[in-house]
N, CA, C and O atoms as a GROMACS GRO file, in nm:
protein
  592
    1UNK      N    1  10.059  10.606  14.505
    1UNK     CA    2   9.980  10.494  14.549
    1UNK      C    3  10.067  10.369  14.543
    1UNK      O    4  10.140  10.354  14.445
    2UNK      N    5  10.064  10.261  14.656
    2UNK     CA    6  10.174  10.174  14.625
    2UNK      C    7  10.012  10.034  14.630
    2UNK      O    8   9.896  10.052  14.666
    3UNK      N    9  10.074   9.922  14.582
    3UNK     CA   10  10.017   9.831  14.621
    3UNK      C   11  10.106   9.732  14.621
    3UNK      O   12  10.193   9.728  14.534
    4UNK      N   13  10.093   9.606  14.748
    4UNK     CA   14  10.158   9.467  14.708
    4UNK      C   15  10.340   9.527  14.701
    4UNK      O   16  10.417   9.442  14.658
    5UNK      N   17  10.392   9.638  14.734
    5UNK     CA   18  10.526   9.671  14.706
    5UNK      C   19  10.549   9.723  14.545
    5UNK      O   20  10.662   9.735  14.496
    6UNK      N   21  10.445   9.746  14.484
    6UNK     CA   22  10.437   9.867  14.372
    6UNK      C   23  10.429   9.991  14.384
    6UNK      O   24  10.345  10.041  14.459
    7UNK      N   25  10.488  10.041  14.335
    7UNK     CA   26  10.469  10.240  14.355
    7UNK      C   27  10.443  10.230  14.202
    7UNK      O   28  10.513  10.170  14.120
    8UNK      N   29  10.302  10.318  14.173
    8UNK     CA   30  10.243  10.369  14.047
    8UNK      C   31  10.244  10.546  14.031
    8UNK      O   32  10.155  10.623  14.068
    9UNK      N   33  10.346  10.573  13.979
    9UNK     CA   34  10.381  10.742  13.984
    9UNK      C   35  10.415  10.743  13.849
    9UNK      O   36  10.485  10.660  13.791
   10UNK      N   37  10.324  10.903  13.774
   10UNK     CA   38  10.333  10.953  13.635
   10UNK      C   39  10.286  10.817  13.539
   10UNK      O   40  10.195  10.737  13.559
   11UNK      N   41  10.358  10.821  13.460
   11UNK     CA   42  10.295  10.759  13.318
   11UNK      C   43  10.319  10.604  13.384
   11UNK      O   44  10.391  10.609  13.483
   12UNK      N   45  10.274  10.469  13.348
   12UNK     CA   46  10.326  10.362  13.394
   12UNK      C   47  10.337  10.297  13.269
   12UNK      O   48  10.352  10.366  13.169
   13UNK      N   49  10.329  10.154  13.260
   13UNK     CA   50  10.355  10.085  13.130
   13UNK      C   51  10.217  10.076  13.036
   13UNK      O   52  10.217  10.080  12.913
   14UNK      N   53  10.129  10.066  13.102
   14UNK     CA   54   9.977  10.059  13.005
   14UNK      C   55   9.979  10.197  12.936
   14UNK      O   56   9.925  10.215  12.828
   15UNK      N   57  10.023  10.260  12.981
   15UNK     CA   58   9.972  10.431  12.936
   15UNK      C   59  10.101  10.463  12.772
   15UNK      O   60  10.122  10.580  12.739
   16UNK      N   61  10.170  10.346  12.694
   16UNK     CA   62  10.223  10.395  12.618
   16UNK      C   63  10.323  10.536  12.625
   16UNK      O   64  10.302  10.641  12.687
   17UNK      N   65  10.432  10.498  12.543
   17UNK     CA   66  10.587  10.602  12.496
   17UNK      C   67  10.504  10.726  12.423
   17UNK      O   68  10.383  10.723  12.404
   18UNK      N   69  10.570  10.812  12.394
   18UNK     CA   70  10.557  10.945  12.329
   18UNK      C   71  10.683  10.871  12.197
   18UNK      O   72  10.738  10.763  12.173
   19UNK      N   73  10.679  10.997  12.149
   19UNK     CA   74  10.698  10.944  11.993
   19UNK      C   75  10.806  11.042  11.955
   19UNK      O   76  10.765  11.158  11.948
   20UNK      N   77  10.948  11.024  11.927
   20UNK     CA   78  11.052  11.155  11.924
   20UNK      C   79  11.026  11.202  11.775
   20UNK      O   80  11.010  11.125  11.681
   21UNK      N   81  11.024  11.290  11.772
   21UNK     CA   82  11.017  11.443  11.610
   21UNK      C   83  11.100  11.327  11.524
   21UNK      O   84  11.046  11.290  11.420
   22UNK      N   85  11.213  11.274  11.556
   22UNK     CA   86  11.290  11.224  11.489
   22UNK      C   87  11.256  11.072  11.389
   22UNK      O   88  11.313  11.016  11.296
   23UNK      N   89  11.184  11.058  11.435
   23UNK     CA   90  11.113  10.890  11.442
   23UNK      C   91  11.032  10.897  11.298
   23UNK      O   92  11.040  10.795  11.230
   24UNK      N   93  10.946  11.021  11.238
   24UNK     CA   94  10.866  11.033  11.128
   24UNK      C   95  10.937  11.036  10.995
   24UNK      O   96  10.937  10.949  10.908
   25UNK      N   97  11.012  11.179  10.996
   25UNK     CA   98  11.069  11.137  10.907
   25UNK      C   99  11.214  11.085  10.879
   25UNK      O  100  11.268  11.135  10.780
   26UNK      N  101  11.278  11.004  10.941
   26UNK     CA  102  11.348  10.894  10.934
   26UNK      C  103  11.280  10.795  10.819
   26UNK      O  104  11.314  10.766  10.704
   27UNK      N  105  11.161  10.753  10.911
   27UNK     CA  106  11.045  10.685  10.837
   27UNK      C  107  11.013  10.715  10.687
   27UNK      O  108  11.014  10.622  10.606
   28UNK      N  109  10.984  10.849  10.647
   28UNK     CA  110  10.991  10.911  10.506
   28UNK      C  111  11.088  10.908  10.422
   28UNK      O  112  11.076  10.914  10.300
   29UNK      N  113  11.216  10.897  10.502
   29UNK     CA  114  11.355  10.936  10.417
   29UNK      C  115  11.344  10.765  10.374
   29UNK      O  116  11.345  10.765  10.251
   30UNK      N  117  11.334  10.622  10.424
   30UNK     CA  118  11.276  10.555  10.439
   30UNK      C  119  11.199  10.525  10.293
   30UNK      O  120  11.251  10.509  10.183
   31UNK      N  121  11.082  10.524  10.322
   31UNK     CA  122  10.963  10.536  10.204
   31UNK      C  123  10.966  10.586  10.105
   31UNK      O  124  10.935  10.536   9.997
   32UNK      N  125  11.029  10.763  10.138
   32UNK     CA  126  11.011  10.811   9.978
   32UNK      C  127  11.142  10.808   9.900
   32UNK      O  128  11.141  10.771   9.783
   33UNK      N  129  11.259  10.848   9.962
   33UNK     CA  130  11.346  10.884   9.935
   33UNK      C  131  11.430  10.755   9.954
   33UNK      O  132  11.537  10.791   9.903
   34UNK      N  133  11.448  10.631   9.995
   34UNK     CA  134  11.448  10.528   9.992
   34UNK      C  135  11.630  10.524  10.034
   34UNK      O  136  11.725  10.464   9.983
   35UNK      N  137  11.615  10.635  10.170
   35UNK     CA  138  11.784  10.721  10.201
   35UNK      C  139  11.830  10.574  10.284
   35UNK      O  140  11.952  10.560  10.289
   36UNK      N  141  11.743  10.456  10.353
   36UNK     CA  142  11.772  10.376  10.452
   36UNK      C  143  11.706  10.217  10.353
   36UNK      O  144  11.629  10.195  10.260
   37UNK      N  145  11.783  10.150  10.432
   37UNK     CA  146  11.727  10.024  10.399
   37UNK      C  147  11.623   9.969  10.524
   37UNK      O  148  11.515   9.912  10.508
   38UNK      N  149  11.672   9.996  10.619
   38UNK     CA  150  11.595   9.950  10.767
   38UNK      C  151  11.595  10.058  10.890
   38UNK      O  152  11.705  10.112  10.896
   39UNK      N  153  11.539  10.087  10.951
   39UNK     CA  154  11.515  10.184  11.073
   39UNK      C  155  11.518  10.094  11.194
   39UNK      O  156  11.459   9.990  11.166
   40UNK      N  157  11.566  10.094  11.326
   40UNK     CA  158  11.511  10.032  11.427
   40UNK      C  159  11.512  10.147  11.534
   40UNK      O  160  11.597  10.236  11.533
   41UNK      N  161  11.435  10.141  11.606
   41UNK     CA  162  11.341  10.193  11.681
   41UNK      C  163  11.341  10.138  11.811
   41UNK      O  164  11.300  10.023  11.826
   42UNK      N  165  11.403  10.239  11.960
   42UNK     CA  166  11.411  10.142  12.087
   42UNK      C  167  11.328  10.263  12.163
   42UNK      O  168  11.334  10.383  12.134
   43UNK      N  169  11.248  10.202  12.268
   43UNK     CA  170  11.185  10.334  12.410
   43UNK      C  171  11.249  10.368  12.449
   43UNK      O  172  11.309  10.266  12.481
   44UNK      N  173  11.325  10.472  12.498
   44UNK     CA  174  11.395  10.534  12.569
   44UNK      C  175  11.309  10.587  12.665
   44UNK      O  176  11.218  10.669  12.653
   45UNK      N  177  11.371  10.500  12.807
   45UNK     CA  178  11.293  10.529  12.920
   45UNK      C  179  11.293  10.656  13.029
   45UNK      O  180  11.216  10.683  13.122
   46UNK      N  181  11.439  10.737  12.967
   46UNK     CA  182  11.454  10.821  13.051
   46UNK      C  183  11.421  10.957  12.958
   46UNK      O  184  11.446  11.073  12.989
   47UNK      N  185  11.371  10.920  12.859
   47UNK     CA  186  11.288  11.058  12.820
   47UNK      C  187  11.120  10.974  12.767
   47UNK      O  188  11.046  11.042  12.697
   48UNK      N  189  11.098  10.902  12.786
   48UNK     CA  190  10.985  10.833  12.776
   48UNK      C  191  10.930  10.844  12.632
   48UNK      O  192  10.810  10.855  12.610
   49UNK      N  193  11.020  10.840  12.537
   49UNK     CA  194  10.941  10.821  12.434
   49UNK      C  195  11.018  10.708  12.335
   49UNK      O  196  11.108  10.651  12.395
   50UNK      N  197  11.003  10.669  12.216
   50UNK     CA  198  11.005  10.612  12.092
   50UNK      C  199  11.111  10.710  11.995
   50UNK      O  200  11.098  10.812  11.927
   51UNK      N  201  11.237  10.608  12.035
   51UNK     CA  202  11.368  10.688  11.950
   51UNK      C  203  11.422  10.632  11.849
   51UNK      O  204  11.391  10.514  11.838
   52UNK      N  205  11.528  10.694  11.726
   52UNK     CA  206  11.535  10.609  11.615
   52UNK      C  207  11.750  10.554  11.669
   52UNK      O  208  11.861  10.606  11.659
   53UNK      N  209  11.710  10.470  11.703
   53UNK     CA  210  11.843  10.357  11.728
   53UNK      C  211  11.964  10.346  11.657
   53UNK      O  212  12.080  10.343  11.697
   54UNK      N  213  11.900  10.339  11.504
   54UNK     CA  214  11.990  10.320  11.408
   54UNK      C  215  11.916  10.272  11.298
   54UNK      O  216  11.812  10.208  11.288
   55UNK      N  217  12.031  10.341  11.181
   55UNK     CA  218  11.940  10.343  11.016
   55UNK      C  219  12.059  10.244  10.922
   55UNK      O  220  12.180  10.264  10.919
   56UNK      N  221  11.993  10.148  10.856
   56UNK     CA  222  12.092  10.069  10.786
   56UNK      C  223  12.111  10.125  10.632
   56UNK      O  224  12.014  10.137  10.557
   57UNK      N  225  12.251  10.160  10.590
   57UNK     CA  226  12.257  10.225  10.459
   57UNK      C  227  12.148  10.126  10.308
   57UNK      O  228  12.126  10.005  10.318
   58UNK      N  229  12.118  10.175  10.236
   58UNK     CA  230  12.018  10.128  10.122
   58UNK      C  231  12.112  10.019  10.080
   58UNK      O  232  12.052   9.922  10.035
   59UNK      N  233  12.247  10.005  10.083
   59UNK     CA  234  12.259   9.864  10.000
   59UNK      C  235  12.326   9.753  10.140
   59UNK      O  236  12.394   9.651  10.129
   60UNK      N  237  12.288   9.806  10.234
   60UNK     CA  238  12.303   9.656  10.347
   60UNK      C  239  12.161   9.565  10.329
   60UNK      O  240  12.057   9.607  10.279
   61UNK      N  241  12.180   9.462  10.370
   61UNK     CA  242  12.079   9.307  10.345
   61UNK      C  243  11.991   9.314  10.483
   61UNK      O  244  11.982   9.407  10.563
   62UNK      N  245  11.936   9.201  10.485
   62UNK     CA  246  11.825   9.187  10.535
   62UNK      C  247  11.932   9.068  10.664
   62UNK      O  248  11.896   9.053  10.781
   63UNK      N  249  12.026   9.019  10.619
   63UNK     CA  250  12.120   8.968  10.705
   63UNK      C  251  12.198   9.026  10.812
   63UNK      O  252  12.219   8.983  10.925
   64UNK      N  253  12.240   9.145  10.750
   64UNK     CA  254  12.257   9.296  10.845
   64UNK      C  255  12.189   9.359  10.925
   64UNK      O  256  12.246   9.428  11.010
   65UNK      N  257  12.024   9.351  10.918
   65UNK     CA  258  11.928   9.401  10.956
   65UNK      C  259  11.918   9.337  11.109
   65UNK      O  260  11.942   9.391  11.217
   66UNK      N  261  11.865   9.181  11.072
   66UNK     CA  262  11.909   9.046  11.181
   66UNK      C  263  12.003   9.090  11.284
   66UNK      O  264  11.991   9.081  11.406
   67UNK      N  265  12.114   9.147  11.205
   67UNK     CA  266  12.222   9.098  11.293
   67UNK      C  267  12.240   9.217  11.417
   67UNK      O  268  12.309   9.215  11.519
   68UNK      N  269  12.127   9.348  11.348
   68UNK     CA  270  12.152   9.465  11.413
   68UNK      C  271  12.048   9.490  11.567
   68UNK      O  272  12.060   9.569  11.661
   69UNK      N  273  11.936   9.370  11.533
   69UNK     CA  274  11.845   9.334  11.637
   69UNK      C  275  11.937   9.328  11.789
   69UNK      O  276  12.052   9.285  11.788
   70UNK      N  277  11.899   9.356  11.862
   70UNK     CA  278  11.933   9.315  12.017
   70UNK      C  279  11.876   9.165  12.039
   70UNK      O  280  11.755   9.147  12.029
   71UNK      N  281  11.988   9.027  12.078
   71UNK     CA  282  11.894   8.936  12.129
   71UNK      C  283  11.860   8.900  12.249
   71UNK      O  284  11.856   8.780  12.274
   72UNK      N  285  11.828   8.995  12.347
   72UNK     CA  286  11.787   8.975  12.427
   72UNK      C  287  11.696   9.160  12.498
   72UNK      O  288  11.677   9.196  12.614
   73UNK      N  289  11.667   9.222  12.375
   73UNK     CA  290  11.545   9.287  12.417
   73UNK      C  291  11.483   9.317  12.307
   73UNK      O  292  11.541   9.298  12.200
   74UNK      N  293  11.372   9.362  12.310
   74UNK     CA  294  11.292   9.440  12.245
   74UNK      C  295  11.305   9.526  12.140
   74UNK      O  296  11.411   9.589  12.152
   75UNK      N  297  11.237   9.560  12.032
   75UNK     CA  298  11.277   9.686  11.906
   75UNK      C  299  11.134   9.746  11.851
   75UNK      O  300  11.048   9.658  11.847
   76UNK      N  301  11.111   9.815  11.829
   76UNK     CA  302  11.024   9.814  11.664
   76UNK      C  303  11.131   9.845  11.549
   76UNK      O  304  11.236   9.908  11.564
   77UNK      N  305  11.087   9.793  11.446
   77UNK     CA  306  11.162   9.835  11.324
   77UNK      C  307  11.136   9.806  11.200
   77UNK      O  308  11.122   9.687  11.172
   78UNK      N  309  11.123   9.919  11.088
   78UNK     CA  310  11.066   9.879  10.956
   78UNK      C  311  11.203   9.808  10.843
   78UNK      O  312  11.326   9.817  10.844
   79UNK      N  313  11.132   9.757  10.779
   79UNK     CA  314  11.298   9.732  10.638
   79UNK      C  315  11.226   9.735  10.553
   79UNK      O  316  11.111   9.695  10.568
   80UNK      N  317  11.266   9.778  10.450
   80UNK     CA  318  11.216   9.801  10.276
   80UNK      C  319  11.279   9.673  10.220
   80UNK      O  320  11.397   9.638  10.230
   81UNK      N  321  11.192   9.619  10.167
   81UNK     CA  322  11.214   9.435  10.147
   81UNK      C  323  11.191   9.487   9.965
   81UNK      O  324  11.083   9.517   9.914
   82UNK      N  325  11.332   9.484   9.892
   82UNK     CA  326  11.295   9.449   9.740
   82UNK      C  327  11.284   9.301   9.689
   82UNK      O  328  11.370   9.214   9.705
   83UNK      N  329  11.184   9.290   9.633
   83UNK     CA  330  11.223   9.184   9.534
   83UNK      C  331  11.144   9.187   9.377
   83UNK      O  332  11.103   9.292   9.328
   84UNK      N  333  11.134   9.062   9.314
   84UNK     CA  334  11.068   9.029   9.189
   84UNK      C  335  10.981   9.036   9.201
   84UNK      O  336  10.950   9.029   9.320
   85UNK      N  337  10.871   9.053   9.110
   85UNK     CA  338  10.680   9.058   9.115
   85UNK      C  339  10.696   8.888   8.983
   85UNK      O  340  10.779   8.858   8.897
   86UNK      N  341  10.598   8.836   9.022
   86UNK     CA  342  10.605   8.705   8.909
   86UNK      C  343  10.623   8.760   8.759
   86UNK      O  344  10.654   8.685   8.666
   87UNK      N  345  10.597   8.914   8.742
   87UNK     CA  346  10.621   8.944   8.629
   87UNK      C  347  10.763   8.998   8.583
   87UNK      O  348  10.809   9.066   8.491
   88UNK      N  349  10.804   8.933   8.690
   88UNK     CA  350  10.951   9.025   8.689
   88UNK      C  351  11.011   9.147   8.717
   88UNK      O  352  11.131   9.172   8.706
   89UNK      N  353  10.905   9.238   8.762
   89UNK     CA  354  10.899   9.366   8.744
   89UNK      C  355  10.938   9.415   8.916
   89UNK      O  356  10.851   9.395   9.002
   90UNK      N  357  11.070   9.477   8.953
   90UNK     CA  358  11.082   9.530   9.054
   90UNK      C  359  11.022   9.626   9.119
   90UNK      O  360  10.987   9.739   9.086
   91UNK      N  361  11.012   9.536   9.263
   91UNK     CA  362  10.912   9.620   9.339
   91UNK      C  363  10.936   9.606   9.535
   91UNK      O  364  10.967   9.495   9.577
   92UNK      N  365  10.928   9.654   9.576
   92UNK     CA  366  10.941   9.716   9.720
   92UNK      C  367  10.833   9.723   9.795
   92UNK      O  368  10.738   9.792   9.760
   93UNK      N  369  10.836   9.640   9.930
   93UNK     CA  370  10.734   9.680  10.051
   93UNK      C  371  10.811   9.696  10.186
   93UNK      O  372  10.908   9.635  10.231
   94UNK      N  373  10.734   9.799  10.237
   94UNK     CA  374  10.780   9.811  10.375
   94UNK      C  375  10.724   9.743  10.505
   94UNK      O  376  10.615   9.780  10.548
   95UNK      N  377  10.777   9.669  10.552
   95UNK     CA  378  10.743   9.591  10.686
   95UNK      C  379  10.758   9.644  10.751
   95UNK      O  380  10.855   9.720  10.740
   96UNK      N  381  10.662   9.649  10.890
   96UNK     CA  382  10.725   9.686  11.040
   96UNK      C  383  10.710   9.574  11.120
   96UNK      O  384  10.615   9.495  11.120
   97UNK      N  385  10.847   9.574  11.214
   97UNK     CA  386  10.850   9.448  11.303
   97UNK      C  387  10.839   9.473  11.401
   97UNK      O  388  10.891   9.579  11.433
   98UNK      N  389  10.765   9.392  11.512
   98UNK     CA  390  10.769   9.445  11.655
   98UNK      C  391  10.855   9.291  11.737
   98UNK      O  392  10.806   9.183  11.772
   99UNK      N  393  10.984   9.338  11.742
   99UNK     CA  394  11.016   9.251  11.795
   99UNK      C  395  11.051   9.222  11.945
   99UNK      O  396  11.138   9.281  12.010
  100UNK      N  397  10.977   9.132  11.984
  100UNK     CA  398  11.004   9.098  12.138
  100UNK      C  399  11.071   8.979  12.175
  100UNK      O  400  10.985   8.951  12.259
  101UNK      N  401  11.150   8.887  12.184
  101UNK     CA  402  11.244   8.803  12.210
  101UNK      C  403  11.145   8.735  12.341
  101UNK      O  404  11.057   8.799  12.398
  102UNK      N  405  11.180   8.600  12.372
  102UNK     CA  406  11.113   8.528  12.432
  102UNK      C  407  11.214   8.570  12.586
  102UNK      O  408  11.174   8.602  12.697
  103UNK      N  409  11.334   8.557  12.543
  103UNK     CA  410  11.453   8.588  12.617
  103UNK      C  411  11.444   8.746  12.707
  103UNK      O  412  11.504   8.750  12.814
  104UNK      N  413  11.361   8.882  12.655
  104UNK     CA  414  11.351   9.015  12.722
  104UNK      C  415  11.312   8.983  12.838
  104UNK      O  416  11.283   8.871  12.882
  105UNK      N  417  11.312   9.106  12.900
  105UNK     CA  418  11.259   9.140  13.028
  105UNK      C  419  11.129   9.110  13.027
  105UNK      O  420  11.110   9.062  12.915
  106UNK      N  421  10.993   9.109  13.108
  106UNK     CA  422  10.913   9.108  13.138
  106UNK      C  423  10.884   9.288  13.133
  106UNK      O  424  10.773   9.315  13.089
  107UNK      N  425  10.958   9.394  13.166
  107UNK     CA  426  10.904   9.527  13.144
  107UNK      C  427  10.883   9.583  13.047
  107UNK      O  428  10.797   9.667  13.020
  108UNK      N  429  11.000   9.516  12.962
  108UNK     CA  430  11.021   9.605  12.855
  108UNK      C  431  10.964   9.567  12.731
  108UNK      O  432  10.983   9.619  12.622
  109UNK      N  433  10.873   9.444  12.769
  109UNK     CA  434  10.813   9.368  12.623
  109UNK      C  435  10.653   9.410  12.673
  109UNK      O  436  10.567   9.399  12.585
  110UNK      N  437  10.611   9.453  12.802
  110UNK     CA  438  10.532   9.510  12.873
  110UNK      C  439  10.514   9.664  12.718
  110UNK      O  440  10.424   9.690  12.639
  111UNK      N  441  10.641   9.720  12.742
  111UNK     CA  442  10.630   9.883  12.685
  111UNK      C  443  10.623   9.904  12.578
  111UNK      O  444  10.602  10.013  12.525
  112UNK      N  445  10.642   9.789  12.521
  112UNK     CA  446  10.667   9.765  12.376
  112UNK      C  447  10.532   9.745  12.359
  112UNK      O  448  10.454   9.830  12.316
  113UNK      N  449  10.506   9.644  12.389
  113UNK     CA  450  10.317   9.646  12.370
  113UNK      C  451  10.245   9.701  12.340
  113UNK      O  452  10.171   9.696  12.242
  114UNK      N  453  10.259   9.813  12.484
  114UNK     CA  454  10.141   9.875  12.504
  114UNK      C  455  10.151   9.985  12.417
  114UNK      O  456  10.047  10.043  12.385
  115UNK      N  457  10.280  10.030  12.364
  115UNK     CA  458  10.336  10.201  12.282
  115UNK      C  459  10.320  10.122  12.165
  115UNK      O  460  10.319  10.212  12.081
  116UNK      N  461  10.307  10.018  12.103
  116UNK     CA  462  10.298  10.015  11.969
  116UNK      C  463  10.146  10.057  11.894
  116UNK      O  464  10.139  10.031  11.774
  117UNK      N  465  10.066  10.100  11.936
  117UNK     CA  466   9.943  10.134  11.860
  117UNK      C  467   9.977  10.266  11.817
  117UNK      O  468   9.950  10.303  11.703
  118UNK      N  469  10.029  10.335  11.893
  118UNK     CA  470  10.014  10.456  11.871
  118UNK      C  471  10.174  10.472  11.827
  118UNK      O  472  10.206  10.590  11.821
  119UNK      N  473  10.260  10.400  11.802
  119UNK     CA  474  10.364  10.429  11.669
  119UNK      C  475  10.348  10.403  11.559
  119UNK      O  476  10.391  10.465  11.462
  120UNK      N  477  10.285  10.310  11.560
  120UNK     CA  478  10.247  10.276  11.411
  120UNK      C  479  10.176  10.358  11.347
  120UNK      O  480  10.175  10.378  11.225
  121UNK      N  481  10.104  10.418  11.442
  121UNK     CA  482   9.987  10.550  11.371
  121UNK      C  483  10.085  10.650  11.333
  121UNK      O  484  10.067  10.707  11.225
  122UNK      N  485  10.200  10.682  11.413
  122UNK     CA  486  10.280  10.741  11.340
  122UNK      C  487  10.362  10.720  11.222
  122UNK      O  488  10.387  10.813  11.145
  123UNK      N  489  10.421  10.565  11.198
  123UNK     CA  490  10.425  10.572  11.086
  123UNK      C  491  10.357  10.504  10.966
  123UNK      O  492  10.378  10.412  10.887
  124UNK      N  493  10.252  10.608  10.998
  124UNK     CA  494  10.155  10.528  10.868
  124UNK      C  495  10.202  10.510  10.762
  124UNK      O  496  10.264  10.609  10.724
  125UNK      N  497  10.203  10.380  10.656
  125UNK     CA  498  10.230  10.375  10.497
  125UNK      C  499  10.318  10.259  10.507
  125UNK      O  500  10.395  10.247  10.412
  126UNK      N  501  10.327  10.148  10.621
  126UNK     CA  502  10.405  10.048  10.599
  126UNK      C  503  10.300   9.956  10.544
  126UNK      O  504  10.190  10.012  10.537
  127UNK      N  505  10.302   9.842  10.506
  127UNK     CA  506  10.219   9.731  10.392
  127UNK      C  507  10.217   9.638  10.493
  127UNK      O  508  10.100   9.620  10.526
  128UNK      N  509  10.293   9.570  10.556
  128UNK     CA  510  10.285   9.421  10.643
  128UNK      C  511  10.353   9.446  10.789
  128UNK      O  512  10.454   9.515  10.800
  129UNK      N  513  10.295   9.389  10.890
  129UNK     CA  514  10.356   9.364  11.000
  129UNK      C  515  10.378   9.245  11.042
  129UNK      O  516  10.302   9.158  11.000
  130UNK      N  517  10.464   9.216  11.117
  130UNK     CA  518  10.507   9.108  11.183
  130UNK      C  519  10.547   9.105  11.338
  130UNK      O  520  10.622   9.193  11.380
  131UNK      N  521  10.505   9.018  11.412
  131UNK     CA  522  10.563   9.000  11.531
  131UNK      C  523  10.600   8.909  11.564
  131UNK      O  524  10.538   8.804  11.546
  132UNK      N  525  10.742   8.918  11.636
  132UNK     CA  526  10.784   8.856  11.661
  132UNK      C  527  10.904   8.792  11.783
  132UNK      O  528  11.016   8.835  11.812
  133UNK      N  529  10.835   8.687  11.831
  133UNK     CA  530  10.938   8.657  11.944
  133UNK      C  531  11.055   8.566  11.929
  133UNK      O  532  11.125   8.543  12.027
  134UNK      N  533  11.086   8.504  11.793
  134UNK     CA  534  11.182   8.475  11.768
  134UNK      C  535  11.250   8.496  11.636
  134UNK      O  536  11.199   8.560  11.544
  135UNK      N  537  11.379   8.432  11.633
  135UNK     CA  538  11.427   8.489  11.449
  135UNK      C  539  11.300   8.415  11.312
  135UNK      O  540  11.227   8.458  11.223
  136UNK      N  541  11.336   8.282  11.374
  136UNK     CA  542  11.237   8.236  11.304
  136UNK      C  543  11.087   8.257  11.253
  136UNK      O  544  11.020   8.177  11.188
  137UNK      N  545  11.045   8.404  11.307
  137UNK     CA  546  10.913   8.398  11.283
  137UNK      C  547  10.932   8.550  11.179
  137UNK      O  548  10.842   8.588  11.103
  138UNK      N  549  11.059   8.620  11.195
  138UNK     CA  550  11.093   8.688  11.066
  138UNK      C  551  11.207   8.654  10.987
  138UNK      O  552  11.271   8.746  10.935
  139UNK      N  553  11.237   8.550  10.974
  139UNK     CA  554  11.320   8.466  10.833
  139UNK      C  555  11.298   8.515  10.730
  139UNK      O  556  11.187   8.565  10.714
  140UNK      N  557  11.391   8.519  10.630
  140UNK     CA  558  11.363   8.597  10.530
  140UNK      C  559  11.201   8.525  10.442
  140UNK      O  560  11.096   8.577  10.404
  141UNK      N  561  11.258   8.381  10.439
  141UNK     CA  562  11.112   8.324  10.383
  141UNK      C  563  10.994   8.389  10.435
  141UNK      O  564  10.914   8.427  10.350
  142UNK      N  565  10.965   8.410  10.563
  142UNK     CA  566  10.850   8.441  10.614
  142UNK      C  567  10.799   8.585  10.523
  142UNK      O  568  10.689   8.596  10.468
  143UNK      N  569  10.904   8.685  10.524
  143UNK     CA  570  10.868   8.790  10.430
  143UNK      C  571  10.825   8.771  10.323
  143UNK      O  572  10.714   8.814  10.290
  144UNK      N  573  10.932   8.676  10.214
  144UNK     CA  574  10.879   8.634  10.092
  144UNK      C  575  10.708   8.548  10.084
  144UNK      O  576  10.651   8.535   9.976
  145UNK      N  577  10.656   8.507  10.195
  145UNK     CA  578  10.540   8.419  10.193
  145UNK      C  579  10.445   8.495  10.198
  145UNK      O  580  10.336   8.467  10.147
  146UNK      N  581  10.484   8.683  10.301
  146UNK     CA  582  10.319   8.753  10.279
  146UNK      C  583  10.335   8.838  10.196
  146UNK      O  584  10.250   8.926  10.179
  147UNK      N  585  10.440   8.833  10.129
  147UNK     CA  586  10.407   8.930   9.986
  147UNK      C  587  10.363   8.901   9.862
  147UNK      O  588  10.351   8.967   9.759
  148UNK      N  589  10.324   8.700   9.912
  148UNK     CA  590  10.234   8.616   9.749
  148UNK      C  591  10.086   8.665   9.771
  148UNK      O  592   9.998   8.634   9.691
   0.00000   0.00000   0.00000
């Protein structure tokens, strides 16, 4: 079916990514086993699903994480954020970020969209999300502010 100079054939952008085997437990190694510091997560359009990009070793920063973003497309991606509890007592949450850059495409912040409900269901057990279209709206402060 075309309209206006559109051709709409198989899955389109509303209809959400599929989700690669690989993507879960990454996520677990992640959470339980605490094998990654950060996961990021890109669509891969020519197998149509939700792939794992790249895993940051447990003692790279949250500066590393930043730096591993694409700035000029799209990601999902969780990081295991340690810090202090006011009691002093060390402790760990996992964020997921959906990051879309003001700067992306128009398609691909489209796919990101629409496939994020149903990744997140896959990886259930993260604590906070964030979105975001610029650095500034995941600064490290911003983390430290929703974990008071």
């Amino acid at each position: 079916m075309a309209f206006r100079g559109f051709s709409f054939r198989g899955q389109n952008a509303s209809s959400g990514m599929g989700v690669s085997d690989a993507c879960r437990p990454a996520f677990l190694e992640l959470q339980g086993k605490r094998a990654h510091r950060y996961i990021i997560f890109k669509i891969d359009e020519k197998k149509r699903e939700v792939v794992v990009e790249r895993t940051g070793e447990p003692a790279e920063g949250y500066e590393d994480f930043i730096a591993a973003l694409p700035e000029n497309d799209c990601r999902y991606a969780v990081f295991d954020f340690d810090f202090l509890s006011p009691e002093n007592v060390p402790k760990s949450k996992i964020f997921f970020i959906a990051w879309a850059p003001t700067t992306a495409r128009v398609r691909p912040r489209m796919l990101y969209a629409t496939s994020k409900g149903r990744f997140k269901h896959e990886l259930d057990g993260f604590h906070y999300e964030i979105q975001a279209t610029d650095p500034t709206e995941m600064d490290l402060d911003v983390l430290k502010e929703r974990i008071r």
